[in-house]
C-alpha positions as CSV (number, residue, x, y, z in Angstrom):
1,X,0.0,0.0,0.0
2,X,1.4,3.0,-1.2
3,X,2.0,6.0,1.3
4,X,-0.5,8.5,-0.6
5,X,-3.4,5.4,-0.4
6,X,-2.7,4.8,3.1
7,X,-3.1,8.5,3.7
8,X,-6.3,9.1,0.9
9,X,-9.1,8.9,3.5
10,X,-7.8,11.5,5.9
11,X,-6.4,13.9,3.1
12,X,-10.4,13.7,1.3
13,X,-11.7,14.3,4.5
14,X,-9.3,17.6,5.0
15,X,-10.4,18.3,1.4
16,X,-14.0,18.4,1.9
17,X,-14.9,21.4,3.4
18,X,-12.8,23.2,1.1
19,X,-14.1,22.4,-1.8
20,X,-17.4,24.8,-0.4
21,X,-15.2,27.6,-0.3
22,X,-13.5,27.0,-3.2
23,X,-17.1,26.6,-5.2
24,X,-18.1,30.0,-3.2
25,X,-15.1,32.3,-4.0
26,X,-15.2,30.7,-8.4
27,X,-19.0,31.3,-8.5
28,X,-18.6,35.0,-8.1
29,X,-18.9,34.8,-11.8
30,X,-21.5,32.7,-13.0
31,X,-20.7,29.2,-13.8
32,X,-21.9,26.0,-14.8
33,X,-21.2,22.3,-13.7
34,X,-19.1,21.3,-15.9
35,X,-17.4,24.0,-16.4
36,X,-17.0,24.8,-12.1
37,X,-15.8,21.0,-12.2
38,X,-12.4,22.2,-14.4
39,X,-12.4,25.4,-13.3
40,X,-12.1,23.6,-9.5
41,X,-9.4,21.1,-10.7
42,X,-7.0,23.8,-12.4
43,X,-6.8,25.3,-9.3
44,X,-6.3,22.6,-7.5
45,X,-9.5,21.4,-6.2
46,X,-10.1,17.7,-8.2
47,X,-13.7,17.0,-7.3
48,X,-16.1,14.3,-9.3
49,X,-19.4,15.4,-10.8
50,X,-20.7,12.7,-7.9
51,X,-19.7,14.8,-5.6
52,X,-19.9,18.3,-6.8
53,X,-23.6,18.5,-8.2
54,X,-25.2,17.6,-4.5
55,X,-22.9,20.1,-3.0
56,X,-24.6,22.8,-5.0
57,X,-27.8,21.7,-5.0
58,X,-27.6,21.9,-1.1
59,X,-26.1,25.1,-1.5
60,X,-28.4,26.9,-3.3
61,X,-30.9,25.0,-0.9
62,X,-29.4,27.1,2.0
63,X,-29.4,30.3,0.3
64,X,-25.6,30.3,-0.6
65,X,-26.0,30.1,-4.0
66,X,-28.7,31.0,-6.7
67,X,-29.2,29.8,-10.4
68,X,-31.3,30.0,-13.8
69,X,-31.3,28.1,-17.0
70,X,-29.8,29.2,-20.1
71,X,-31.5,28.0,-22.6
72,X,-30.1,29.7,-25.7
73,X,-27.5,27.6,-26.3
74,X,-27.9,24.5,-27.9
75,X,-27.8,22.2,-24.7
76,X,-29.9,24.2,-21.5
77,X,-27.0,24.9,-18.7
78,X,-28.4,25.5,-15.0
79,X,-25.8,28.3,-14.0
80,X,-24.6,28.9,-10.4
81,X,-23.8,32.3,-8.9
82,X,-23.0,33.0,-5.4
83,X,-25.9,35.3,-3.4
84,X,-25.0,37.3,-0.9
85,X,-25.2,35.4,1.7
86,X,-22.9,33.2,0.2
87,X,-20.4,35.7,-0.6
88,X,-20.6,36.5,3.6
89,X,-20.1,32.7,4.4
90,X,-17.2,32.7,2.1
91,X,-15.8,35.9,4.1
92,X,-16.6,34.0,7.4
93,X,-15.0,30.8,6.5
94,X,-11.6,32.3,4.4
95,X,-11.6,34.4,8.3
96,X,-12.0,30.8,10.1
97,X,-9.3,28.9,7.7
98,X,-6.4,31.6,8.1
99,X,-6.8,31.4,11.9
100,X,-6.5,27.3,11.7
101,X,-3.9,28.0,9.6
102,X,-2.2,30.3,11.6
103,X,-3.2,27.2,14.3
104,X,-1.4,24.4,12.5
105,X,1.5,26.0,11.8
106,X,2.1,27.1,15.5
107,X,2.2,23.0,15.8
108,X,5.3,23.0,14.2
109,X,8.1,22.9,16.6
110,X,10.5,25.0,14.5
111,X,8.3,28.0,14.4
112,X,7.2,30.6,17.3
113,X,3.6,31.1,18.0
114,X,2.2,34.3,16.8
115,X,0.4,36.4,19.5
């Protein structure tokens, strides 16, 4: 079993709750599946459709994000765009992940806590 296997259920759950954020901060512009899927892996975010589809239909669900068809293209796209509310849980959570950052990296024995 290869290191990176061994490791692949702690490092998806680490993932997870990023991939919200991620989703959040890209769909300032409006975006489609598909298209949010490769936009989310260039910048480092691999996520299936398995997994990304429910996310944003819960999502909008809460109120984070809102969407409408396009139907003038050839093939109708449902296209995501973050609401408001979203755009302040995405303030609230980048606020919460530099302070656990901050928080991880005072575990490191070579490095001084910051006050």
């Amino acid at each position: 079993m290869s290191e990176e296997s061994e490791f692949e259920p702690q490092l998806l759950e680490l993932r997870r709750g990023t991939v919200v954020l991620a989703c959040l901060q890209l769909l300032r512009t409006p975006g489609y599946g598909y298209g949010l899927l490769e936009d989310l892996a260039r910048h480092g975010f691999a996520t299936d459709a398995n997994t990304l589809y429910p996310l944003l239909r819960r999502l909008e669900k809460q109120g984070y994000l809102t969407s409408e068809w396009n139907t003038e293209e050839a093939r109708p796209r449902k296209f995501y765009v973050t609401s408001v509310a979203g755009a302040k849980l995405a303030e609230v959570l980048l606020a919460e992940w530099a302070q656990l950052a901050d928080a991880v990296e005072s575990l490191n024995p070579t490095v001084e806590p910051k006050e």
